[in-house]
C-alpha positions as CSV (number, residue, x, y, z in Angstrom):
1,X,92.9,167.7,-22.9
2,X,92.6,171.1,-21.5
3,X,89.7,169.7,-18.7
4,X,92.7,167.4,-17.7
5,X,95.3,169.5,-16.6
6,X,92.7,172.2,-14.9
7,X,91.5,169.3,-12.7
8,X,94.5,168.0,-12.1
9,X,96.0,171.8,-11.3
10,X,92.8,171.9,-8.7
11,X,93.6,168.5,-7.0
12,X,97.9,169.6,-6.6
13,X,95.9,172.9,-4.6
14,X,93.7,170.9,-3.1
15,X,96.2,168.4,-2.0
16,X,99.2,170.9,-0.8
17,X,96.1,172.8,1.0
18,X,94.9,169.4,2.4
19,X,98.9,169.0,3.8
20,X,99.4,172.2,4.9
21,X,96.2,171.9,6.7
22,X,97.9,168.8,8.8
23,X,101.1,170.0,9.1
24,X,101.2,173.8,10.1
25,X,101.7,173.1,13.4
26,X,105.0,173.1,15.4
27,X,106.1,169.6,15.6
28,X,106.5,170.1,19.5
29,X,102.7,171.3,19.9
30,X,101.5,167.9,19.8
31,X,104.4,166.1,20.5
32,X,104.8,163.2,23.6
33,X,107.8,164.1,25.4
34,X,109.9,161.2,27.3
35,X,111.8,162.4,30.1
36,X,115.7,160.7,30.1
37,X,117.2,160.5,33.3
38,X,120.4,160.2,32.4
39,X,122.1,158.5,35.8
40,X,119.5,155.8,35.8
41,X,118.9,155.0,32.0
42,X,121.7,153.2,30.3
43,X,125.1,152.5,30.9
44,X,127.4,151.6,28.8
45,X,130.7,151.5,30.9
46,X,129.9,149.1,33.8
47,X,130.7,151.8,36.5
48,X,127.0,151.5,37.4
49,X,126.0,154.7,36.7
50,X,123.8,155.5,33.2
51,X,125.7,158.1,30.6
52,X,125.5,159.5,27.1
53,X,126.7,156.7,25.4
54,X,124.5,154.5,26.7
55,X,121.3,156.5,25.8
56,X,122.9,156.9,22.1
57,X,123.5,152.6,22.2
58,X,119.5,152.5,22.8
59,X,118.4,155.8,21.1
60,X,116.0,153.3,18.6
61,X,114.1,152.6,21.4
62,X,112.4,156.1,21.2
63,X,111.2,156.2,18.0
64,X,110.0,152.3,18.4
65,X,107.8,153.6,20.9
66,X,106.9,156.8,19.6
67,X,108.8,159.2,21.1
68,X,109.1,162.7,19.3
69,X,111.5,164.2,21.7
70,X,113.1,163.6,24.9
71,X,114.1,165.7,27.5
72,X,117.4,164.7,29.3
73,X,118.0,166.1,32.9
74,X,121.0,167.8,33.6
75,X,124.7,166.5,32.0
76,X,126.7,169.2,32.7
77,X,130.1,169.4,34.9
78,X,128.8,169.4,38.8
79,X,129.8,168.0,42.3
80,X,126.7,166.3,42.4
81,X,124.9,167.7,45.5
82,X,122.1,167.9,44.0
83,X,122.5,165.4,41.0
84,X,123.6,167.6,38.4
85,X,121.1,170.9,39.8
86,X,124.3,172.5,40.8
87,X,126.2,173.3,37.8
88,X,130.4,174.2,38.0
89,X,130.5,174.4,34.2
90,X,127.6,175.3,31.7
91,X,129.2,174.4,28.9
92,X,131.2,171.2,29.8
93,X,130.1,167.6,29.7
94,X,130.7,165.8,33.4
95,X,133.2,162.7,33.0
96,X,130.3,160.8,34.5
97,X,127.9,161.0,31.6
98,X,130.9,161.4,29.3
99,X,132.4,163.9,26.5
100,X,131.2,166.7,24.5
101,X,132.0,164.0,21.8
102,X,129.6,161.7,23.2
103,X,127.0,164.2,23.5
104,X,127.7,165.6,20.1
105,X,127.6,161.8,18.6
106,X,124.0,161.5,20.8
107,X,122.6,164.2,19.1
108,X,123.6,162.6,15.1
109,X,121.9,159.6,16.5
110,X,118.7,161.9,17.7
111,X,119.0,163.3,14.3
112,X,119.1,160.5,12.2
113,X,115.7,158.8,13.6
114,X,114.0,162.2,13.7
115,X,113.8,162.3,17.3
116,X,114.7,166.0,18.9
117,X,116.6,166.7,22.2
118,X,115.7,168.9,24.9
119,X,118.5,169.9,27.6
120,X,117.8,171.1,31.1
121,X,118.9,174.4,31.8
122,X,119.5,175.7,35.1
123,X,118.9,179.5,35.2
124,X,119.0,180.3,39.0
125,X,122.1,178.9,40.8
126,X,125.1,177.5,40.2
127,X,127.3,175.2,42.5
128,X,129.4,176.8,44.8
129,X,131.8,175.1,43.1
130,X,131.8,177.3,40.2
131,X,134.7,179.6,39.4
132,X,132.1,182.3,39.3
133,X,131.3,181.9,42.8
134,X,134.7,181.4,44.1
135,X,135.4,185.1,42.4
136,X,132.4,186.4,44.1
137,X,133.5,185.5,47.4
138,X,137.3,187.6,46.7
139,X,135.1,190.0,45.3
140,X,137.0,190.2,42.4
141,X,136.3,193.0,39.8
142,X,133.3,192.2,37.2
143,X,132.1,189.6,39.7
144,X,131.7,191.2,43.5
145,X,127.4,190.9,42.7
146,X,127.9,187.5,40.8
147,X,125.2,186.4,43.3
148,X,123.1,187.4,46.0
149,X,125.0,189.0,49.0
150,X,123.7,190.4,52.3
151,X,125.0,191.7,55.1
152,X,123.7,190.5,58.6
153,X,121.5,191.5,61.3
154,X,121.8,191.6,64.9
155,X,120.0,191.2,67.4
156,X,118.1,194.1,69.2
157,X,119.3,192.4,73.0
158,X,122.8,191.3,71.7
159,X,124.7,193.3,68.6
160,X,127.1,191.1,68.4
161,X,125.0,187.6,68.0
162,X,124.8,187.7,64.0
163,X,121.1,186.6,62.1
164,X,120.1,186.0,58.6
165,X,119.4,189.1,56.2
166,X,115.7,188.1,56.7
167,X,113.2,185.1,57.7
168,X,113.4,182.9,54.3
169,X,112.9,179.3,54.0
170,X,115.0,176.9,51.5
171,X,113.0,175.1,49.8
172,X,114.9,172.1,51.1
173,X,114.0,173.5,54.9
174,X,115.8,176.0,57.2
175,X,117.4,179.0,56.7
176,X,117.6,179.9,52.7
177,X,120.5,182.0,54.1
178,X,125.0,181.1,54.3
179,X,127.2,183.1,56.2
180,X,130.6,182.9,54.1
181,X,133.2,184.0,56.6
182,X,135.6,185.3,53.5
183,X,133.4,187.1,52.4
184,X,131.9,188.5,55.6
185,X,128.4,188.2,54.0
186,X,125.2,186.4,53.9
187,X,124.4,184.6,50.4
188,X,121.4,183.6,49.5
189,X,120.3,179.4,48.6
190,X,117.0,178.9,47.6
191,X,118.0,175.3,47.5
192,X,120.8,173.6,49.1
193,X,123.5,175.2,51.0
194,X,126.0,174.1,47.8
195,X,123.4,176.3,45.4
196,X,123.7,180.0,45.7
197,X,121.3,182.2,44.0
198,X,122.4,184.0,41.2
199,X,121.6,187.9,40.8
200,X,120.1,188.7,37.9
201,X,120.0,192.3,38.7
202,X,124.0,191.9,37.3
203,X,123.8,192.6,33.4
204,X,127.0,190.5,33.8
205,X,124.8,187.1,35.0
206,X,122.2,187.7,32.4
207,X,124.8,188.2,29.3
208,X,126.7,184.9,30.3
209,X,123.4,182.7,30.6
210,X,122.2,184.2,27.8
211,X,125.5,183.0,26.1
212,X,125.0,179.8,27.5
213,X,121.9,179.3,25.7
214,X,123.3,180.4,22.4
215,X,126.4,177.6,22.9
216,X,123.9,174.8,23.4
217,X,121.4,176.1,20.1
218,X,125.1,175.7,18.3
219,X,125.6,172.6,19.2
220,X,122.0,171.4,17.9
221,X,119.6,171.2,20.8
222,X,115.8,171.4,19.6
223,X,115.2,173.4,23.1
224,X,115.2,173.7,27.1
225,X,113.5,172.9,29.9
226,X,114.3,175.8,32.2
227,X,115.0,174.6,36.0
228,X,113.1,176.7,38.8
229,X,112.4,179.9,37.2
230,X,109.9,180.8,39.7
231,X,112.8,181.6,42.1
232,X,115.1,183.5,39.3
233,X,114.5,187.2,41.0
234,X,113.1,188.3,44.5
235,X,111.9,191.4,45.8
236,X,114.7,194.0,46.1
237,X,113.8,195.2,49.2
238,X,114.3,191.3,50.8
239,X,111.2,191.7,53.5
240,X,110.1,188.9,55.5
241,X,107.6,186.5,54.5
242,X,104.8,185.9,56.4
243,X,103.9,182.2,58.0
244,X,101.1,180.8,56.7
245,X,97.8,180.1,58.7
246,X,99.7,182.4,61.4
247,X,102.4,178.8,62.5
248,X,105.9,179.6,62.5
249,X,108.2,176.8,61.4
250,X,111.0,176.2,59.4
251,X,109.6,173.9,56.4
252,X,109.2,175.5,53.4
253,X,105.7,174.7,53.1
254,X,105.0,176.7,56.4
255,X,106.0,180.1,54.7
256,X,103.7,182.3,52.2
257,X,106.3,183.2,49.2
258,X,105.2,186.6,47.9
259,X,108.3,188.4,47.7
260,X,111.3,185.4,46.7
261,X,109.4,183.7,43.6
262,X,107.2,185.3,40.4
263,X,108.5,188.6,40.7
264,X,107.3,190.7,37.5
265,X,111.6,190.8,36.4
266,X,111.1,187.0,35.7
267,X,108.9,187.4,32.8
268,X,110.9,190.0,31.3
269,X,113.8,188.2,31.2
270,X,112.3,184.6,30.0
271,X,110.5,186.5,27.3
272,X,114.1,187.5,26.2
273,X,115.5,184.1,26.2
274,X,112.1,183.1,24.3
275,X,113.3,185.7,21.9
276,X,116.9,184.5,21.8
277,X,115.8,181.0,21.1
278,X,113.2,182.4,18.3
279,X,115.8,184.1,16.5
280,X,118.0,180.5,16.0
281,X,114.0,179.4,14.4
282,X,114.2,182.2,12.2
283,X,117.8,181.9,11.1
284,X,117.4,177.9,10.5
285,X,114.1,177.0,10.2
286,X,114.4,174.8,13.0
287,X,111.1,175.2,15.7
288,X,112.2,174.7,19.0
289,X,110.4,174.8,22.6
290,X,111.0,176.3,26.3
291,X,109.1,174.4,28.6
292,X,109.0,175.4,32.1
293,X,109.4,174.1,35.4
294,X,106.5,176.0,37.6
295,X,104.4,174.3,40.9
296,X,102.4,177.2,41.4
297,X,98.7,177.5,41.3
298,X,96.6,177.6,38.2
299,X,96.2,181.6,37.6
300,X,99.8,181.8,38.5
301,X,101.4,179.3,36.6
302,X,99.3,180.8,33.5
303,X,101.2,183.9,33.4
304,X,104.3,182.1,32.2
305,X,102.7,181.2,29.1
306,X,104.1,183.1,26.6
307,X,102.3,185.5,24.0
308,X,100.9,185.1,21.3
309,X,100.4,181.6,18.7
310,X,104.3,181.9,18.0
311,X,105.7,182.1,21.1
312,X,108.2,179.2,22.2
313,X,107.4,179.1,26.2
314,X,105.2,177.2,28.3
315,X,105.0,176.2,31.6
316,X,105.1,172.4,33.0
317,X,101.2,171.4,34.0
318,X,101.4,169.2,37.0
319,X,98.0,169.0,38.1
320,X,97.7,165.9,37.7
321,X,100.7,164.9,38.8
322,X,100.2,167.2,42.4
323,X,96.0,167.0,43.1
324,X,95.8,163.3,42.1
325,X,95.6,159.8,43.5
326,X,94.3,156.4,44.2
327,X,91.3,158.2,45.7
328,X,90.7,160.7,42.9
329,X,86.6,160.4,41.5
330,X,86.0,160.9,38.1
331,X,84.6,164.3,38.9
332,X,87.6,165.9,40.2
333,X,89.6,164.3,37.5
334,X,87.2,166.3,35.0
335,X,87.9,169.5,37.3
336,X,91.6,168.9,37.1
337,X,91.3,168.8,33.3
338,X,89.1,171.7,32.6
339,X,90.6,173.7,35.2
340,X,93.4,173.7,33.2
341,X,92.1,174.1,29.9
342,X,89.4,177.0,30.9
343,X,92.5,179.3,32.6
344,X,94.9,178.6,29.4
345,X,95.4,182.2,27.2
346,X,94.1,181.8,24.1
347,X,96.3,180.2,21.1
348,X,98.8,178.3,23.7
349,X,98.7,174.2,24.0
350,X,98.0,171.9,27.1
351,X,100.6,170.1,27.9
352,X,99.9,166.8,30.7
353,X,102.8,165.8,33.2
354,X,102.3,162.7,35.3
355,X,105.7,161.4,36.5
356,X,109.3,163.1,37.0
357,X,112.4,162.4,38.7
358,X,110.9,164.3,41.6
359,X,107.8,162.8,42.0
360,X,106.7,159.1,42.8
361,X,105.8,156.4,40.3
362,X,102.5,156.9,38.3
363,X,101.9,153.1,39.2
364,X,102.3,153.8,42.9
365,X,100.5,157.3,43.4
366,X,97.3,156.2,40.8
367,X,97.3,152.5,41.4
368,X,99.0,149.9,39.5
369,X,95.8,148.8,37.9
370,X,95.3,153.0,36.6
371,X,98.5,152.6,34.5
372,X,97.3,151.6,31.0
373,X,94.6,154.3,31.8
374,X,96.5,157.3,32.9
375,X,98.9,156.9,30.0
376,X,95.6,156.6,27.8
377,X,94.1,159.8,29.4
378,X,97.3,161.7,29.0
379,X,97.4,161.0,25.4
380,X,94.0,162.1,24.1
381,X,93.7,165.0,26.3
382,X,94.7,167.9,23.8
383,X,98.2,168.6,23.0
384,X,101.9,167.7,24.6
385,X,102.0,164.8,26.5
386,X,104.9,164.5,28.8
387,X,106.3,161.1,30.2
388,X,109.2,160.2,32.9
389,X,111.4,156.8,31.7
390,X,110.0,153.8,33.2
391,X,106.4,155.2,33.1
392,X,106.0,153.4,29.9
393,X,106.2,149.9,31.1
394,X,104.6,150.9,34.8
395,X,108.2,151.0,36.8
396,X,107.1,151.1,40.5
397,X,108.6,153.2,43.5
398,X,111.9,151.2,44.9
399,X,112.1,150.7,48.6
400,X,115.4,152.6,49.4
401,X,116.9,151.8,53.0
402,X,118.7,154.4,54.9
403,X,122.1,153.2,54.1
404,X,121.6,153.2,50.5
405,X,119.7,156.2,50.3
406,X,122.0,159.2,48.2
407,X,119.3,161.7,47.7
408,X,120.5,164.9,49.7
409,X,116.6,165.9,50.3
410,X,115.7,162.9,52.1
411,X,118.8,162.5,54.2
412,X,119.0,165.8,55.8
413,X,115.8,164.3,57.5
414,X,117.2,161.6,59.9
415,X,117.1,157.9,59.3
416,X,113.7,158.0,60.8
417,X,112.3,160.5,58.5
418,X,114.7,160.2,55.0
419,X,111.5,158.5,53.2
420,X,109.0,161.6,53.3
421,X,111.7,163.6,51.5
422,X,113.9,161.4,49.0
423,X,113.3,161.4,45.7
424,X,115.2,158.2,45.4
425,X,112.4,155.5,44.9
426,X,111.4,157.2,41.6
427,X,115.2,157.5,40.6
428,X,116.2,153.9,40.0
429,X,118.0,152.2,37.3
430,X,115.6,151.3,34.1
431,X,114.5,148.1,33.9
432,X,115.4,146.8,30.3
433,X,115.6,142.9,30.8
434,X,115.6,140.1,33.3
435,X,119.3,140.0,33.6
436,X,121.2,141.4,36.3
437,X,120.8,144.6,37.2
438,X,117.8,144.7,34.7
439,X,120.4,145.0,31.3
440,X,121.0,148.7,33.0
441,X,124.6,148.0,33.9
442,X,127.2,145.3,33.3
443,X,128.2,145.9,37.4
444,X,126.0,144.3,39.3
445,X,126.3,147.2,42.1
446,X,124.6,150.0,40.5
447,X,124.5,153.8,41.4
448,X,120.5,152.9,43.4
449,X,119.5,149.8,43.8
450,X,117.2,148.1,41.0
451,X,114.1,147.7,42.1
452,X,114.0,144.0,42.9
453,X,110.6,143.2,40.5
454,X,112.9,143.4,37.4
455,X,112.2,140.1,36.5
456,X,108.8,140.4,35.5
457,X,108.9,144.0,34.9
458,X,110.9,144.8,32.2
459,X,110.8,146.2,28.7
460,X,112.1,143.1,26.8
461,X,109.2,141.0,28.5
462,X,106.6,144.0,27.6
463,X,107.7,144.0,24.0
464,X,107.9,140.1,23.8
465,X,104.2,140.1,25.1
466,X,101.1,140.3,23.5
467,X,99.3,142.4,25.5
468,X,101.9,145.1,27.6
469,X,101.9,148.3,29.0
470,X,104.5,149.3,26.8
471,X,102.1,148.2,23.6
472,X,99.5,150.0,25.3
473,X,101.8,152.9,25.1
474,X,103.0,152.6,21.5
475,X,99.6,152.0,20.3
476,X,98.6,155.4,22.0
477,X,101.5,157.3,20.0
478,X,100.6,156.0,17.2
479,X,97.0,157.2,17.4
480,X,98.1,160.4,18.4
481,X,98.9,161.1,15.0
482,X,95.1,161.2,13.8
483,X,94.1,164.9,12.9
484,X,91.2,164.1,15.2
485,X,93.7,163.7,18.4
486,X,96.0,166.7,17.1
487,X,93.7,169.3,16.0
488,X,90.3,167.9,17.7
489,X,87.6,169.9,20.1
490,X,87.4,168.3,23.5
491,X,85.0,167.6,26.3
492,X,85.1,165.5,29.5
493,X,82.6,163.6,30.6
494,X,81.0,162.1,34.0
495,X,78.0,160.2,32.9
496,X,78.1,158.3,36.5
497,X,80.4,158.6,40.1
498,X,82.9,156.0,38.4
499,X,83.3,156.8,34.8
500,X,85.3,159.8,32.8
501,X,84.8,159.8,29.4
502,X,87.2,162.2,26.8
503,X,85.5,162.8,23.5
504,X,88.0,164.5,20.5
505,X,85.9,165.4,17.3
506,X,87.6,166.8,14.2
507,X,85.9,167.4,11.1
508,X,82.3,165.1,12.2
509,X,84.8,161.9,13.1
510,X,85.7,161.1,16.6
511,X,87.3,159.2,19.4
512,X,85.9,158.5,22.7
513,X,88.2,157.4,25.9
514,X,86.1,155.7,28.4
515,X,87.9,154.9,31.7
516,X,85.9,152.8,34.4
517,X,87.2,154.2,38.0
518,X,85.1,152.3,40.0
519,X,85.6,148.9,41.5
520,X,83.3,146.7,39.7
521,X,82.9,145.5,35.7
522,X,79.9,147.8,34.1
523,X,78.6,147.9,30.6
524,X,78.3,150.8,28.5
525,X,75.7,150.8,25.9
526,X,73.6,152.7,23.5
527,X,70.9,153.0,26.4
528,X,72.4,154.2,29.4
529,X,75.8,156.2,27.7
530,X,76.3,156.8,24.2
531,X,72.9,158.1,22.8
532,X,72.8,160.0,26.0
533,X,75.9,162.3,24.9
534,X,75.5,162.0,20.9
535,X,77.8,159.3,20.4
536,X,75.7,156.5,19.1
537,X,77.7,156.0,15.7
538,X,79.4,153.0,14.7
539,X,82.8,152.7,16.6
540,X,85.8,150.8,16.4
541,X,88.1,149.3,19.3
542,X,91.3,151.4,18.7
543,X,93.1,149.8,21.5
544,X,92.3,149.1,25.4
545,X,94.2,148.6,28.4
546,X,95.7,145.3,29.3
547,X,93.1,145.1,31.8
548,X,90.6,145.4,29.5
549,X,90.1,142.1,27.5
550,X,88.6,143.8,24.6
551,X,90.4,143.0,21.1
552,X,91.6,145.7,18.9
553,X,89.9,146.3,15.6
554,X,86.4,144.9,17.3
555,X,83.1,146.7,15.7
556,X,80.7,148.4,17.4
557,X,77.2,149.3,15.7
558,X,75.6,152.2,16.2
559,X,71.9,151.4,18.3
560,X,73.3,148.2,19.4
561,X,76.4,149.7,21.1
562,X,77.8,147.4,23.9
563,X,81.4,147.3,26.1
564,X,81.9,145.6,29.1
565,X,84.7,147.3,31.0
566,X,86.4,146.1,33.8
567,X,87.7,147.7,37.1
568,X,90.4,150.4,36.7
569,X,90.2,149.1,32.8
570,X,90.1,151.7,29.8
571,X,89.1,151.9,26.1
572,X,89.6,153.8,23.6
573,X,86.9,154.0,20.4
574,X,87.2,155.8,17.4
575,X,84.4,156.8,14.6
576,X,85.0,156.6,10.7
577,X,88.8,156.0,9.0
578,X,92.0,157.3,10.6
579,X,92.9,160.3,8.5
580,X,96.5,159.9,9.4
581,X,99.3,162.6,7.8
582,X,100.8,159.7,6.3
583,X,97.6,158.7,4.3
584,X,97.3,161.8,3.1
585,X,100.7,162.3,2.4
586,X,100.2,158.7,0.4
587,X,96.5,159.9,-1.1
588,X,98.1,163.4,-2.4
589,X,101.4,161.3,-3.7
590,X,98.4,158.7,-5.5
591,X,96.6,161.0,-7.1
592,X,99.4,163.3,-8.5
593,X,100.8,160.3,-10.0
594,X,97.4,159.7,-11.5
595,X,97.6,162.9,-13.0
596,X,100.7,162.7,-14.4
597,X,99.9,159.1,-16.1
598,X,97.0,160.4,-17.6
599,X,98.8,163.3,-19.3
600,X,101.3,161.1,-20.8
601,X,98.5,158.4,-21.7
602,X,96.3,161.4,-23.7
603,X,99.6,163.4,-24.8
């Protein structure tokens, strides 16, 4: 009797070990991230525009497609220059999206199907809008440096022909400089005109945004994305920037930026609201994430990773989202990758952006045919995978005319120009069905046009198909919770000019990702790929991309190894069983009740 309960003692260690092994990670360190916009996902008024009800009405759409969190853009109280980036209220809900009631009945919904919400915070400006900035300009006590005030120049020839504090560039072109005749001052826009800069140097600013945080933690948020932070402090002394390549002009781009963005105060004070967030982990058990918005380059962007295996803070990586295209090899993609991965402090997690509301369509910038394969590549590459709405079922950029066009960015540049800039084509309403206006809206005139391939492209149609984009898609979450895919090493391979190949091993078991780039069908076979790179084992078809034609569940044997890809096509193999934390949630829950039969059978 006695051998019984000391093997059965070993196997309840040996199992809770076994668990804790899969499950010690912070859910959002290997979690896929879908990015709600919330004017263009769902509406559920008919006023054409998409709000928080709407997103609660098809909140079971996430988890059906495995979504572990989503990250909404902003909701907050705004004039809508900028689309809800210029904020009059941080802690009210704007009529458009709704109430706090509707956000607070989003988040039940969120919370009953285990999916977490991430809210977009916007750290460096405000509207003008904002009763802050309206005290600024009387300079009424507790608020005269609010924001970021200057006093003019003048010019050497005439002293009376006023000129900007200094020679900086808004990031939406011209002057990054507003004279406020009230106020007899400059203040400073890194953005639009209706978006001054916030000074940080203000105790005042950084207690009441550090305040802000707290109030959205209270009301049950699992984290932020934090808007912009590059431009959160610049250089006290305000000096010019220099042009770059010696050419004057008056496009951001045209402008070095070495003393308005990454100042060293910036990672003090994000390291505090890391710590601010940390503390609500602590208090409730909760883990929650930061992630950060950062176009930078690589060693840059690395130093807003934060410290250490605990911390909560990361930044955005949009390198494949801002180096790649239609025309991208399969070498450069690897050098995107490792780029990445080599630079990365040790103990943080990858993350892999593609798509966002400020970017064009995966399906437009990699190729329509890429789709299935970019979503497959994002998924297997190590940790967080990060994906836009729409991305899912391969939405396409909308053709926006002049006269329909809304985007502020795009129409400050003329009828002629409005296309290089808008972010509208990427902004358009979902596409959920074939029925007017794609099953977005009830109102058949909606906020941007839907794109006018809704009737084919849609996610009913996906789901109602046997072979999708969006089953390509759910397939790939669903893999993603193997051990191999969470915890597994990596390496990227090039075997020839049109094929990249991602290996994950874990604990001798594998997958392989093999992507043909090229323009033609090749076959990949023991001879001329998989003994060549030690992966001539027996394999299984895991899933492939709708372009594929190979069948799920399909056997491979080791020495005999054969697939047949076709152009732009992708498949992904896996060696051995799935070792999912499910099955061995089920195996530990088996053999425990085993254990237990067997005492009462001898007792």
């Amino acid at each position: 009797m006695r051998w019984l309960w000391f093997s059965c003692a070993a196997l309840a260690v040996f199992s809770v070990s076994a668990l804790d092994a899969l499950e010690d990670l912070p859910w959002w360190k290997t979690a896929v991230f879908y990015q709600v916009y919330p004017r263009s996902f769902k509406d559920s008024d008919g006023d054409g525009i998409g709000d928080l009800k709407g997103i609660t009405q098809v909140a079971d759409y996430f988890k059906e497609i495995g979504v572990d969190a989503i990250w909404m853009n902003p909701i907050l109280k705004s004039p809508m220059a900028d689309f809800g980036y210029d904020i009059s209220d941080y802690t009210e809900i704007d009529p458009i999206f709704g109430t706090m009631e509707d956000f607070e009945g989003l988040v039940t919904k969120l919370r009953d199907i285990d999916v977490k919400l991430v809210l977009d915070f916007v750290p460096n400006h405000s509207s003008d809008e904002h009763p802050w900035f309206n005290m600024s300009v009387n300079r009424v006590p507790g608020y005269e440096d609010f924001y970021v005030w200057k006093d003019p120049k003048y010019s050497p020839s005439n002293k009376t022909e006023r000129e900007p504090p200094n020679n900086w560039i808004s990031v939406f072109s011209g002057s990054a400089w507003e004279w406020n005749a009230k106020r007899n001052q400059y203040y400073l826009h890194k953005f639009l005109i209706k978006q001054p800069d916030l000074n940080y140097r203000e105790d005042a600013v950084k207690g009441n945004m550090t305040a802000v945080i707290e109030f959205w933690l209270g009301k049950g948020v699992d984290g932020f994305r934090m808007d912009a932070v590059q431009q959160i402090y610049e250089d006290i002394g305000f000096p010019d920037e220099l042009p770059v390549n010696g050419t004057k002009g008056d496009t951001y781009n045209t402008q070095q930026h070495n003393y308005e963005i990454n100042q060293p105060e910036t990672f003090t004070l994000l390291k505090d609201w890391a710590d601010v967030v940390y503390k609500w982990v602590q208090k409730d058990g909760r883990q929650r994430a930061i992630f950060l918005e950062v176009y930078d380059t690589i060693p840059t962007t690395m130093k807003y990773y934060g410290n250490g295996t605990e911390s909560l803070e990361f930044p955005f990586n949009f390198q494949l989202l801002t180096q790649g295209n239609q025309t991208t090899r399969p070498a450069e993609l690897k050098q995107i990758i490792d780029d990445w991965m080599t630079a990365m402090p040790s103990g943080c997690v990858a993350n892999w952006v593609v798509g966002n509301h400020d970017n064009g369509r995966v399906a437009d910038r990699y190729g329509h045919e890429m789709v299935d394969s970019i979503n497959l590549l994002t998924g297997v590459l190590p940790g967080i995978k990060v994906v836009y709405n729409g991305e899912e079922i391969g939405m396409q950029n909308t053709f926006i005319r002049w006269d329909q066009t809304v985007d502020n960015s795009g129409r400050n540049l003329g009828p002629y120009h409005y296309q290089e800039g808008s972010r509208d084509p990427e902004r358009t309403p979902m596409q959920w069905d074939d029925t007017p206006s794609s099953g977005f809206s009830s109102n058949d005139t909606t906020w941007l046009p839907v794109n006018p391939n809704y009737w084919w492209l849609n996610v009913d149609a996906q789901m109602s198909s046997e072979s999708s984009h969006l089953k390509v898609f759910q397939a790939m979450t669903a893999a993603r919770k193997d051990p191999v895919l969470q915890r597994g090493d990596y390496s990227v391979l090039v075997p020839n000019n049109d094929t990249l190949i991602v290996v994950r091993n874990y604990s001798e078991s594998y997958f392989a990702l093999i992507i043909n780039m090229g323009s033609e069908i090749f076959t990949y076979t023991s001879e001329n790929l998989f003994a060549h790179h030690s992966l001539d084992i027996d394999m299984t078809v895991v899933l492939g991309s709708t372009n594929s034609g190979l069948n799920k569940g399909t056997n491979l044997k080791k020495g005999s190894l054969s697939v047949s890809l076709r152009p732009k096509a992708a498949v992904l193999l896996r060696s051995g069983s799935s070792a999912t934390s499910s099955s061995a949630r089920l195996y530990v829950t088996t053999a425990l009740l085993i254990c237990g039969l067997l005492a009462l059978l001898f007792k």
